[in-house]
Phi, psi and omega in degrees: 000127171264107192250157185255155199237130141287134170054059198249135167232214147345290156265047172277330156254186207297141143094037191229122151265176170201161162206175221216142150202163185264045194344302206078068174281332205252006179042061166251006187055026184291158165220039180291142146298118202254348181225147177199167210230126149218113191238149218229113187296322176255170173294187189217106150356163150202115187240157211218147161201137201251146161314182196234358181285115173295009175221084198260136196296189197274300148028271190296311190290324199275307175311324191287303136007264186313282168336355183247358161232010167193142143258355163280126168235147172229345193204148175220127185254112184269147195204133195225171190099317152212133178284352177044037162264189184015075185225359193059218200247029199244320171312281188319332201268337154338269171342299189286322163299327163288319178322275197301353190275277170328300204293295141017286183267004182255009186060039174251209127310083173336332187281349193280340204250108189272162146198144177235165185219158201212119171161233207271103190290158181071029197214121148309138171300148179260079194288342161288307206279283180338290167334310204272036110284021183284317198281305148032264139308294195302307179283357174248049166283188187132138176283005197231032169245006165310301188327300207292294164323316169269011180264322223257355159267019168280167164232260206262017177273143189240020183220145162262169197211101186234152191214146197182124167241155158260149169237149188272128163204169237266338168254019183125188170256184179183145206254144168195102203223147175227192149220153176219166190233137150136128184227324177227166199056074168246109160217208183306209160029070173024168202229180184282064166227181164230139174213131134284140176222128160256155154215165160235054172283156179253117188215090247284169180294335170288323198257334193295330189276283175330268149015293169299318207304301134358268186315320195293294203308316185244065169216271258221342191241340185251019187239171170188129134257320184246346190094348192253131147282130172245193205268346219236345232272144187177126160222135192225127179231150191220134187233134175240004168095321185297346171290000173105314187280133170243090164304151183294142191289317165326307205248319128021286202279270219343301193271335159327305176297309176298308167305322174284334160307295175342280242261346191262329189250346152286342197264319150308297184314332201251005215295151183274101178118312206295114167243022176233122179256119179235131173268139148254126160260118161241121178226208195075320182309174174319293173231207189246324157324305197299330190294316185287311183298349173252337189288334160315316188289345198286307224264353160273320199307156186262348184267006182239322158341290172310320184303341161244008100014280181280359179079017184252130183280088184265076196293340186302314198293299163351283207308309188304311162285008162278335169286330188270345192270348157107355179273152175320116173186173204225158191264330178299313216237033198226131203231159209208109187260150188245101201035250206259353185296127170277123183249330171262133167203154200042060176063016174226148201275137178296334189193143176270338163335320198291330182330319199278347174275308173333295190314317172298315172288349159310324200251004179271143195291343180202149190234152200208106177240172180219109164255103203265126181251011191349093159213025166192202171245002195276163200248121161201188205195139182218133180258149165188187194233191167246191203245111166245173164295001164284333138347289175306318189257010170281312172278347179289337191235050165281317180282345178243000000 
């Protein structure tokens, strides 16, 4: 049985610490905490799924790496502040020195050590002054810093964002909890975020990858806010194994997929700019390929964004990107719900009369449209926000 834990994070199952500190990674004298640590008492299974963006940060390359000769990890050292992409191999020789640093002072194996980072592209890491906070970290370890960890990978996020179940199962429990990062340059092939998961479950490296990967597809993979893929995108789920339990895989993927939806859908609600949490439904189509491509193009558009923005039920605008995406569908016979108001149905609005009810569901903080193109069976579900001016002007100011 999968019970949901409030306020469950990182270190919510058996043997996972986490700390904080406070680097100056972007050396503005700012004083959030900015480099943070999550170590594992024991090593970890590890499975990974990376952006789909081809200029991938040191970060990734160094993890991607590391990862083709072991899947045991015990520690990942995070940095917010800079991504420490399109940074060259000066970027990779970054990595291994916080790597060989960290390792050093936790008395492990450098090879034991992943690390990622989130900010600003194109800026080398200041990696002297980072190092002399590695001990630091290491002496502020504690099972009671989830919070502190999921404070210390935000940027432009105005919330942290953690999630986390217990399972029941017939020899005990076991835990599966996490944190993500990420409010803007959000699209498919993961977005600009970064999220960790832990459990202490026991799980071989074949089923841990499968599970995330799985888990990935209708989560981290099913949002947009803006449409930009970014270089930093990372999901790390790490099993150490101490509860003991060797789970059913089935109920396994479930609560990995329930924590990651969580995390996927704060990272929308968290959206840059964002006062609309919106689901698109596409079901009728052709296959399910067909259904995510359109519900994507309605849920990228900057004109159907706005349109909910403004409260306004512009329905046309729906219909045209079910016609712009390219997919099987016929306008007779694609039918168009504002939540459960059938408002459209064979491409024509049933009654104008309805605007004020339409209009009214406009105005709710999250929304539900469904557009059924009966002509198949396939099926999808998309999360995304709408598009305001704060949004322009959060990016317009990223950098200072």
């Amino acid at each position: 049985m999968i019970q949901k834990i409030n306020k469950a994070g990182v270190c919510a199952p058996l043997g996972f610490l986490a700390s904080a500190v406070n680097a100056d990674v972007k050396g503005k004298g700012k004083d959030k905490k900015d480099l943070c640590l999550l170590y594992s008492e024991v090593p970890c299974k590890t499975a990974a799924v990376f952006t789909a963006n081809t200029f991938k940060a040191a970060p990734l390359r160094h993890a991607i790496k590391a990862m083709e000769t072991s899947k045991d990890f015990q520690a990942i050292l995070v940095n917010s502040g800079n991504a420490n992409a399109c940074t060259g191999e000066a970027g990779i020789q970054n990595c291994e020195t916080l790597a060989a640093a960290l390792a050093e002072s936790l008395g492990i194996d450098a090879a034991k050590v992943l690390t990622g980072s989130t900010g600003t592209i194109g800026v080398q890491l200041p990696v002297e002054r980072m190092v002399k906070h590695i001990d630091e970290l290491v002496d502020e370890l504690d099972d009671g810093n989830s919070d502190t960890f999921a404070e210390a990978i935000m940027t432009t996020d105005t919330f942290p964002k953690q999630a986390g179940v217990l399972v029941e199962t017939a020899n005990g429990a076991y835990v599966v909890a996490g944190a993500a990062k990420g409010a803007g340059m959000i699209a498919p092939n993961m977005a600009t975020m970064l999220c960790y998961i832990t459990t202490d479950a026991m799980v071989s490296e074949k089923n841990l990858q499968a599970a995330l990967s799985d888990a990935v597809k209708g989560s981290f993979n099913s949002i947009t806010v803006d449409n930009d893929m970014s270089t930093n995108d990372t999901v790390v789920l790490m099993a150490n194994g101490m509860s003991g339990i060797i789970p059913d895989m089935e109920e396994f993927k479930e609560a990995v997929t329930h924590v990651c939806l969580e995390l996927a859908k704060m990272i929308v609600k968290d959206g840059e700019g964002a006062t609309k949490f919106i689901t698109v439904n596409v079901k009728g189509a052709d296959s399910d390929e067909d259904a995510k491509k359109c519900a994507f193009l309605i849920a990228n558009s900057p004109l159907v964004k706005t349109m909910f923005h403004g409260e306004d039920p512009n329905w046309g605008r729906l219909m045209a990107c079910v016609g712009a995406s390219g997919v099987k569908a016929d306008e007779s016979t694609t039918d168009l719900y504002f939540e459960d108001l059938l408002y459209a149905k064979g491409g024509l609005i049933i009654d104008e009369k309805m605007e004020p009810e339409a209009a009214a569901i406009m105005k709710q903080s999250e929304i539900s449209i469904t557009l059924d193109l009966n002509c198949g069976s396939g099926t999808a579900q998309v999360f995304t926000c709408d598009l305001s001016r704060e949004y322009i002007a959060i990016n317009a100011d990223y950098r200072s």
